[in-house]
C-alpha positions as CSV (number, residue, x, y, z in Angstrom):
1,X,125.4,-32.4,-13.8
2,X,122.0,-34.8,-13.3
3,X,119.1,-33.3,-15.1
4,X,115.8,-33.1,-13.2
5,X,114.2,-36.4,-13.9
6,X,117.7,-38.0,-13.2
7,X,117.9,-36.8,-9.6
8,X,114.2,-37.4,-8.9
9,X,114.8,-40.7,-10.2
10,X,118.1,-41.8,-7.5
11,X,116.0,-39.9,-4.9
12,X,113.3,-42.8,-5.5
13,X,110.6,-39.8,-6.3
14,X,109.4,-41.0,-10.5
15,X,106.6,-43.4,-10.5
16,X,105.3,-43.0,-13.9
17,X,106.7,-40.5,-16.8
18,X,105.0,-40.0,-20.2
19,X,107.8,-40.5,-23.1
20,X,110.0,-37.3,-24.2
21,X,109.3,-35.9,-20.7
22,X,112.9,-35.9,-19.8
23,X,114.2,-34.8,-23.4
24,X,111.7,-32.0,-23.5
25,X,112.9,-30.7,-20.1
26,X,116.7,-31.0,-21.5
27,X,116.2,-28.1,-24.4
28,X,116.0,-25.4,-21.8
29,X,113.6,-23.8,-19.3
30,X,110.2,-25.6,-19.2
31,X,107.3,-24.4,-17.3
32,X,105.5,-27.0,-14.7
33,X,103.1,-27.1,-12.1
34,X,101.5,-29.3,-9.4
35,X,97.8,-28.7,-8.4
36,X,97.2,-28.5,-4.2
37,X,93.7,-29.5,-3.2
38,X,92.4,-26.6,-0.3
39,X,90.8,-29.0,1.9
40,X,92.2,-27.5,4.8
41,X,94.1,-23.7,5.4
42,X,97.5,-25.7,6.5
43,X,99.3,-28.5,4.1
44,X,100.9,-31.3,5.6
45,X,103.9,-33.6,5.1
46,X,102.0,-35.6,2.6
47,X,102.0,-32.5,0.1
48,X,105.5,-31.9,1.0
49,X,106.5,-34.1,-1.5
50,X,104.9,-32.6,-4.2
51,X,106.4,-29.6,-2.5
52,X,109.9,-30.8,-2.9
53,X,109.6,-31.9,-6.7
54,X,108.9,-28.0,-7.6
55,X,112.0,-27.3,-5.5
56,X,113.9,-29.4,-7.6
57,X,111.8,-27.8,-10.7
58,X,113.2,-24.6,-9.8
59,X,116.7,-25.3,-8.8
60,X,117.4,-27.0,-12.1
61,X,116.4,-23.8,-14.0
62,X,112.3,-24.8,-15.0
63,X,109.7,-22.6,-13.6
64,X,107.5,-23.9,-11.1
65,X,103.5,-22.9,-11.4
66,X,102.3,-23.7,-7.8
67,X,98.4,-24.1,-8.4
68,X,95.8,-23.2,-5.3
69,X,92.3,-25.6,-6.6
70,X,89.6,-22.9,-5.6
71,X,87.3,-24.4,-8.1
72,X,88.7,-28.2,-8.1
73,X,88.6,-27.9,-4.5
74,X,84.5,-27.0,-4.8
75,X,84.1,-30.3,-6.1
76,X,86.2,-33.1,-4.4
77,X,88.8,-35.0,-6.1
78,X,87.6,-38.9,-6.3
79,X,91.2,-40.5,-6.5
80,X,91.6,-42.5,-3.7
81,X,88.5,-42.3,-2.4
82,X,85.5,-44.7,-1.6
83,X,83.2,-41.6,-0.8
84,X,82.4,-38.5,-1.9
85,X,83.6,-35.5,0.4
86,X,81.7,-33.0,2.0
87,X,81.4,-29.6,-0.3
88,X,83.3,-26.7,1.3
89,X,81.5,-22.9,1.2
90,X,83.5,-20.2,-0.1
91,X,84.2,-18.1,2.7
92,X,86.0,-22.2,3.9
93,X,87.3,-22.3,0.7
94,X,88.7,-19.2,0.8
95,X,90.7,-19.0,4.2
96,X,92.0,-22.6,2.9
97,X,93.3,-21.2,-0.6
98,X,95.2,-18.2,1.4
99,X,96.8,-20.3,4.0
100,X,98.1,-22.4,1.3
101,X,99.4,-19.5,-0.6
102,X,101.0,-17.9,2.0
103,X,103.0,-21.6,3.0
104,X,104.1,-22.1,-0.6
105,X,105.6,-18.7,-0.4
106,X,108.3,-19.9,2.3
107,X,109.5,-23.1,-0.1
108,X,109.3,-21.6,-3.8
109,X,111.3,-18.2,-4.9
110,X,108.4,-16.0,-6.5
111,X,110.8,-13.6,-7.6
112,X,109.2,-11.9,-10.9
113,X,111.8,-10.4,-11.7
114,X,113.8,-13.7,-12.4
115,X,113.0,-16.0,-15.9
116,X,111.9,-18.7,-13.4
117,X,110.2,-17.3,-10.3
118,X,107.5,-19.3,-9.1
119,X,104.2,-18.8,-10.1
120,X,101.4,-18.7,-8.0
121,X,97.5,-19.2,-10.1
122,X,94.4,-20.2,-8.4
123,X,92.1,-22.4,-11.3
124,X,88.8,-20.3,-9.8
125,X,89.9,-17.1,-11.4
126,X,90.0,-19.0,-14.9
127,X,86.8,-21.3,-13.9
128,X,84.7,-19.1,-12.3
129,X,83.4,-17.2,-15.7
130,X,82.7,-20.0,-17.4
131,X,79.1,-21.4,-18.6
132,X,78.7,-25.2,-18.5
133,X,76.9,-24.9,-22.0
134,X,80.8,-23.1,-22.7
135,X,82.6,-25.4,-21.1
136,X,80.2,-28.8,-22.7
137,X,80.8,-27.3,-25.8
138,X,84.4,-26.1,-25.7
139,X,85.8,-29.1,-23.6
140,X,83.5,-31.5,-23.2
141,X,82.9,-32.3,-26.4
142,X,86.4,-33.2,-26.8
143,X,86.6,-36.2,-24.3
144,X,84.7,-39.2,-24.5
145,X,82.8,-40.8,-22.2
146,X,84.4,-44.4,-22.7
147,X,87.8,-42.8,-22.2
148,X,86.7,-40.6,-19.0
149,X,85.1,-44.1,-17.5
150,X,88.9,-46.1,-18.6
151,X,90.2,-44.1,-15.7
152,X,91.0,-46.3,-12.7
153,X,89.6,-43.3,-10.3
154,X,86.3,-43.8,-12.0
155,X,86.7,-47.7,-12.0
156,X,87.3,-48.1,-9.0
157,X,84.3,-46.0,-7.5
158,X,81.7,-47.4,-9.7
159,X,83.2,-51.1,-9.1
160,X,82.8,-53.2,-6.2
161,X,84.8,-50.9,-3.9
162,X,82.0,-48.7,-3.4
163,X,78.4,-48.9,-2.9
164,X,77.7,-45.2,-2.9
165,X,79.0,-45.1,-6.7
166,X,80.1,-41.6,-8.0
167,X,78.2,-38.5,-8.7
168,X,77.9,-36.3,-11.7
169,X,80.1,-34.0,-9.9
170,X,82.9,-35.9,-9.0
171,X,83.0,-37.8,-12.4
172,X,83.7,-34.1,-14.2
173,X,86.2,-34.0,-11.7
174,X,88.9,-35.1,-14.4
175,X,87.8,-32.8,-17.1
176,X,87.9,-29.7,-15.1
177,X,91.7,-30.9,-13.9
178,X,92.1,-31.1,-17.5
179,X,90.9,-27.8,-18.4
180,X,92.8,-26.6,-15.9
181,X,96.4,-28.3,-17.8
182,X,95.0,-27.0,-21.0
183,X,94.5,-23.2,-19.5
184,X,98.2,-23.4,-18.6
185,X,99.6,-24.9,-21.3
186,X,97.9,-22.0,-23.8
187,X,98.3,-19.1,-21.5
188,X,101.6,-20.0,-19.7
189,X,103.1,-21.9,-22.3
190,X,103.2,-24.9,-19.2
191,X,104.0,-28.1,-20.9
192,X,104.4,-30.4,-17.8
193,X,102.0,-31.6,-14.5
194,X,103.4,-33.3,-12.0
195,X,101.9,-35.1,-9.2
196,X,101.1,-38.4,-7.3
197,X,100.7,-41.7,-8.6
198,X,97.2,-41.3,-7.6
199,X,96.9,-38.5,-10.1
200,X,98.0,-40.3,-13.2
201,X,94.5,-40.2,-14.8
202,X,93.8,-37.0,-14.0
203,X,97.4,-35.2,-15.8
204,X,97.1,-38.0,-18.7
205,X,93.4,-36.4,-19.1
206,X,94.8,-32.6,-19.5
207,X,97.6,-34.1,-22.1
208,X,95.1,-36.0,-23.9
209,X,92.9,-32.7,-23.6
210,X,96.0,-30.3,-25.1
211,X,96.4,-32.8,-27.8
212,X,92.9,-33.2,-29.0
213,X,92.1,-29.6,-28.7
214,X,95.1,-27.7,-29.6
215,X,97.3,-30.6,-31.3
216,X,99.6,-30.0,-28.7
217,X,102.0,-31.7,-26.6
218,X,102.0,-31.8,-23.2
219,X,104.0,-34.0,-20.6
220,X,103.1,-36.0,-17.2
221,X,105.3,-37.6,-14.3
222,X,104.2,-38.9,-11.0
223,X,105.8,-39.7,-7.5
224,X,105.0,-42.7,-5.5
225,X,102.8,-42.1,-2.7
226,X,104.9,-42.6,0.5
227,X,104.2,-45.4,2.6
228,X,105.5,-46.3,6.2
229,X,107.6,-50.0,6.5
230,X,105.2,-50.8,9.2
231,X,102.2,-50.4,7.0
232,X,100.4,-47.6,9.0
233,X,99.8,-44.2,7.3
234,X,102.4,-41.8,6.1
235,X,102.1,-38.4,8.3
236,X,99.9,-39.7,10.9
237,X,100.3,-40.2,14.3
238,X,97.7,-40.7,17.1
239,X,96.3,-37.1,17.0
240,X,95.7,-36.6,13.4
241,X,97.8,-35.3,10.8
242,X,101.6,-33.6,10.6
243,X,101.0,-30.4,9.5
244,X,103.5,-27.6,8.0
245,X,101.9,-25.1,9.9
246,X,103.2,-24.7,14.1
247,X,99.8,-24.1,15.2
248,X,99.0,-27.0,14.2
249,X,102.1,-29.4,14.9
250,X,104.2,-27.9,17.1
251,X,107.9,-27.8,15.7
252,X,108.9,-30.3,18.4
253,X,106.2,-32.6,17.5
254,X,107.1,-32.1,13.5
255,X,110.9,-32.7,14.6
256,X,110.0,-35.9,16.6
257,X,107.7,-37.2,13.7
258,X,111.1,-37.8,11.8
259,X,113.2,-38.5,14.9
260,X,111.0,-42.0,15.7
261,X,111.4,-42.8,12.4
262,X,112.4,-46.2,11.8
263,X,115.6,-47.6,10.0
264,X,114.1,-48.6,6.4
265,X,112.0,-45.2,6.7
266,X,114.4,-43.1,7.5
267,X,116.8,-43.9,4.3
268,X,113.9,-43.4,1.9
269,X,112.7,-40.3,3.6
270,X,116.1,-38.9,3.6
271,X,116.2,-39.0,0.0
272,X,113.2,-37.7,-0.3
273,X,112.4,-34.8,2.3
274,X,115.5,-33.5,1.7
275,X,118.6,-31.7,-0.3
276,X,121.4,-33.3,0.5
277,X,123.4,-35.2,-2.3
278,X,123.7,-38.9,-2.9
279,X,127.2,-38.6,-1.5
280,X,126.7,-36.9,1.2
281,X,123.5,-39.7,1.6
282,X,125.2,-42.6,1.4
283,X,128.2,-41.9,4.1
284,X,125.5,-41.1,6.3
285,X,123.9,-44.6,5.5
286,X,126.8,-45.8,5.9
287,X,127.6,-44.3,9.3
288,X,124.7,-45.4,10.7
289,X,124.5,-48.9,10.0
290,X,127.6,-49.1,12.6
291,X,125.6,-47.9,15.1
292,X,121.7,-47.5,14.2
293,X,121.1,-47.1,18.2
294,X,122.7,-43.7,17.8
295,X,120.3,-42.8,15.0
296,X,122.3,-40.5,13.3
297,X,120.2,-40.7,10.2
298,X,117.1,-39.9,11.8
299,X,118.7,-37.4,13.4
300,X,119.8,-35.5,10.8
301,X,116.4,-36.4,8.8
302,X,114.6,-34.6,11.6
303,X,117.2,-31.7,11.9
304,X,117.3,-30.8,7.7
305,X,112.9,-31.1,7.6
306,X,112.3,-29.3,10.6
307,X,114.9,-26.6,9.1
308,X,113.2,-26.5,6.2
309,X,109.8,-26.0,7.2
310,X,110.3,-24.1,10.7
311,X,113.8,-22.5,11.0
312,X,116.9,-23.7,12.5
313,X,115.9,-22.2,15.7
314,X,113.1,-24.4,16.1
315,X,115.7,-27.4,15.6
316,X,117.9,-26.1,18.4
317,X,114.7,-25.8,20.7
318,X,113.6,-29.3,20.0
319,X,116.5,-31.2,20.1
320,X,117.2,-29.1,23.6
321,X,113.3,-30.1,24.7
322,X,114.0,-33.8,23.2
323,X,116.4,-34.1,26.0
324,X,114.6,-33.4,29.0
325,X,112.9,-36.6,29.1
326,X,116.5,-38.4,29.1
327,X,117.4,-36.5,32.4
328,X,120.1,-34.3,30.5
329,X,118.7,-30.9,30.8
330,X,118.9,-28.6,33.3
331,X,116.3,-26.3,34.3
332,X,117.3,-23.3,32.3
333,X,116.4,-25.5,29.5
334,X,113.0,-26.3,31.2
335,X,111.8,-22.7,31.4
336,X,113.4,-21.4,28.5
337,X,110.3,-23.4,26.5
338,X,107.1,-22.0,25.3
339,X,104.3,-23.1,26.3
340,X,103.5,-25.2,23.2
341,X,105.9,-27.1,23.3
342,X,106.4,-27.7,27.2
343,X,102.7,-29.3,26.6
344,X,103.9,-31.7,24.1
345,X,107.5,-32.6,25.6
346,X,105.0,-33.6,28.9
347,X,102.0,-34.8,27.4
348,X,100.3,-38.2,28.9
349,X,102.4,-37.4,32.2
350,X,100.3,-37.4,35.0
351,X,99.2,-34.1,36.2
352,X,97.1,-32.3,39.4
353,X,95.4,-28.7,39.6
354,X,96.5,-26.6,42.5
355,X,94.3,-23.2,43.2
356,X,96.8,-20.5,43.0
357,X,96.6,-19.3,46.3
358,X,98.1,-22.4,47.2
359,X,101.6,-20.6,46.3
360,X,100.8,-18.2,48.3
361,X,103.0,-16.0,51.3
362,X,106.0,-19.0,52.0
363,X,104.2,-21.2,49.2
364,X,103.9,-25.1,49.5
365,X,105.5,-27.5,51.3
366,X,107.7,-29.8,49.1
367,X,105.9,-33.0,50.8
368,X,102.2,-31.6,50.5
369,X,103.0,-30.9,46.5
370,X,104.6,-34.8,46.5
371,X,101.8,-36.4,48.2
372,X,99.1,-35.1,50.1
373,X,97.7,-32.3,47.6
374,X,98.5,-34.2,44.2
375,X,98.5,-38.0,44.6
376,X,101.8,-38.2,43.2
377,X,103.2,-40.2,45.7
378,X,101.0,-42.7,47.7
379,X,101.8,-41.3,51.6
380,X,103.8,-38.6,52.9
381,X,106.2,-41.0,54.4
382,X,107.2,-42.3,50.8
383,X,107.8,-38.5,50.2
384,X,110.2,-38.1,52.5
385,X,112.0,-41.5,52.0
386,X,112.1,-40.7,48.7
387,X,113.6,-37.3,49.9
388,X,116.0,-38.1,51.8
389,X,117.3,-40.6,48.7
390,X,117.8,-37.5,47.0
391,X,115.7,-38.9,43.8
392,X,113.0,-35.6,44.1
393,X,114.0,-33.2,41.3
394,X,111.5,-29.8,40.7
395,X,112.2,-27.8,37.5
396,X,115.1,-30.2,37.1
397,X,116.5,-29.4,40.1
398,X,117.4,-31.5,43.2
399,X,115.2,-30.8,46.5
400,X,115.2,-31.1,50.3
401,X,112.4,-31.8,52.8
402,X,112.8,-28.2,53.9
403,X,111.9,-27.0,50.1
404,X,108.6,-24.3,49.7
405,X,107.2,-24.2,45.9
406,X,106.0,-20.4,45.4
407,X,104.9,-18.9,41.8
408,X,109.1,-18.2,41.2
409,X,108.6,-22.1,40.8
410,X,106.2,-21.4,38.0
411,X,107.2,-22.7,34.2
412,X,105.4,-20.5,31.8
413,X,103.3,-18.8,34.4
414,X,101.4,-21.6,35.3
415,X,103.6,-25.1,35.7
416,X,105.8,-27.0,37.9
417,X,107.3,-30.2,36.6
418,X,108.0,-32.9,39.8
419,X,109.9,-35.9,39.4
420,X,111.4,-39.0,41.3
421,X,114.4,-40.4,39.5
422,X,115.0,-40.5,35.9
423,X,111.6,-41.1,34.6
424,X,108.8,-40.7,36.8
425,X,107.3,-37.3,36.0
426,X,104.4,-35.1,37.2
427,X,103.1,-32.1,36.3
428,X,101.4,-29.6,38.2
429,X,99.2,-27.2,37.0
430,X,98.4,-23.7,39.0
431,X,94.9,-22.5,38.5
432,X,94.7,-18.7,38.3
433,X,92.9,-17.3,41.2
């Protein structure tokens, strides 16, 4: 059987490991944890990795310490950036911390009553009663300033990359992570952090930290920060971020995020993002270099995350909505959407407001709805060409010249989807009275 580092390792997921790491973790049950900045009340697929690596913790016996950064997240870790961020209030700051809590709870098993539940710690209840003359004196003084300034997070912001430089704030930024490691390590016998690459300097300071103060010994290992073949941003797309929770990314956008992955993507993400073994990896690989226009491998990328994160109901529901712009649904599968969701299959198709009184007693002429109310089609005479062609589907379904819309046309209360052939779509949208 692999040990931990051994299958993050094939699964492309170590960047950097301090020495020992992996022997340490060999002797038995280790405790671990990986920090998650509250920036915002929702994480999204960019934590997910660091989400996955305390899977793996867990499932090969360690116990994973999940920890919320109330008093980190106060300040505004520099890595990566080339400006300071905006300080959050605490009533922010709180909402954030408890919608991260309550996601963590759906990927980690917090069963106390098992030798390695997951544990959940927020650094503000340790931080929170502590003086700075305490913590200059009982940290602080422990640290250098040359070896604080070695980091490349401090480098780089005091370098030529940025002209605002770094304030006092951010460059104790380290040494509270640090604390943070050390509090762990004394109180929950937590020997290991884990994170990004970015984070190197930050873990390596709460080791260094544990050594110097306690003459202990503490461990570090990093991921590689995911990138996209194409060079844009991981977990982007036009509108912002992916986000693990639905109100923010609708499971049909989450599941097409993966879906439209490309080819070189898509085998380092299934590694990655999800459980499935090298074997069982490989063959599908394999499969779909035979025939990548079938993308099975994004396929089943998009059907194991979207699982994972939403349910398996939530696959079923998108892979049914995927379909409806490819002509192959019926409409059944139309109104059987929520609303959500019907919004995002149709988004950026054309669309017209009708009052609802338009609907009204026998309803709307087929032709009016095609043409002269809605500017869907240029004339009424194309309307009823294109009628008689039998290419004017609503909801799904073929119509006739002779066909009235009325509100049992509506989708969701409120839509009716027309379209002429495979792809031309438009929506209309009924204004209530």
């Amino acid at each position: 059987m692999a040990s931990f580092v051994e299958e993050l390792e094939w699964r492309g997921m170590v960047h950097d490991i301090m020495p020992e790491t992996a022997a340490t973790l060999s002797k038995g049950m280790t405790g671990g944890y990986i920090g998650f900045d509250p920036t915002a009340d929702s994480l999204h697929i960019g934590s997910l990795v660091q989400i996955m690596i305390l899977m793996h913790f867990q499932r090969f016996g360690h116990k994973p310490y999940a920890l919320v950064g109330g008093a980190t997240g106060m300040i505004g870790d520099p890595s990566g950036k080339s400006a300071e961020r905006n300080l959050l209030d605490s009533e922010t700051l709180k909402r954030n911390c408890d919608g991260l809590e309550k996601q963590l709870s759906k990927f980690l098993d917090f069963d106390s009553n098992k030798s390695n539940g997951a544990v959940l710690v927020n650094n503000y209840d340790w931080m929170q009663s502590i003086s700075l003359i305490d913590f200059a004196r009982n940290i602080g003084k422990h640290l250098t300033v040359n070896y604080m300034m070695a980091k490349d997070s401090v480098k780089k912001r005091l370098g030529s990359e940025s002209k605002e430089g770094m304030s006092f704030t951010e460059f104790t930024y380290q040494l509270i992570q640090g604390y943070d490691f050390l509090h762990l390590y004394e109180h929950h016998n937590c020997l290991l952090q884990m994170g990004g690459s970015d984070q190197w300097g930050n873990i390596t300071t709460g080791t260094e930290l544990v050594r110097r103060k306690l003459g202990g010994k503490a461990y570090a290992l990093t991921c590689p920060l995911i990138t996209k073949a194409d060079g844009t941003k991981f977990g982007k797309t036009e509108s912002g971020n992916v986000w693990l929770d639905r109100e923010k990314t609708s499971p049909y956008k989450f599941y097409q995020y993966w879906l439209n992955a490309s080819d070189e993507d898509a085998e380092k993400y299934i590694k990655i993002f999800t459980f499935l073994s090298k074997t069982e990896i490989e063959t599908l690989i394999a499969t779909h270099q035979e025939a990548p226009h079938q993308r099975q491998l994004q396929r089943k990328l998009a059907q194991e995350v979207t699982a994972m994160v939403h349910s398996a109901e939530d696959v079923t529901r998108s892979e049914q909505a995927s379909q409806i712009l490819f002509g192959n649904a019926t409409a059944e599968t139309l109104k059987s959407l929520d609303v959500q969701t019907f919004l995002d299959v149709f988004e950026g198709v054309p669309q017209a407001e009708l009052p609802a009184e338009t609907l009204a007693g026998e309803g709307l002429q087929v032709i009016d709805a095609l043409a002269g109310n809605t500017g869907f089609l240029k004339s009424n005479g194309e309307a009823r060409r294109a009628l008689k062609e039998n290419s004017i589907s609503v909801n799904k379904e073929k119509v006739i010249e002779a066909k009235q819309l009325t509100t049992a046309d509506l989708i969701c209360d409120r839509y009716i989807l027309l379209q002429r052939g495979k792809k031309n779509y438009f929506l209309l949208i009924v204004k209530p009275s």
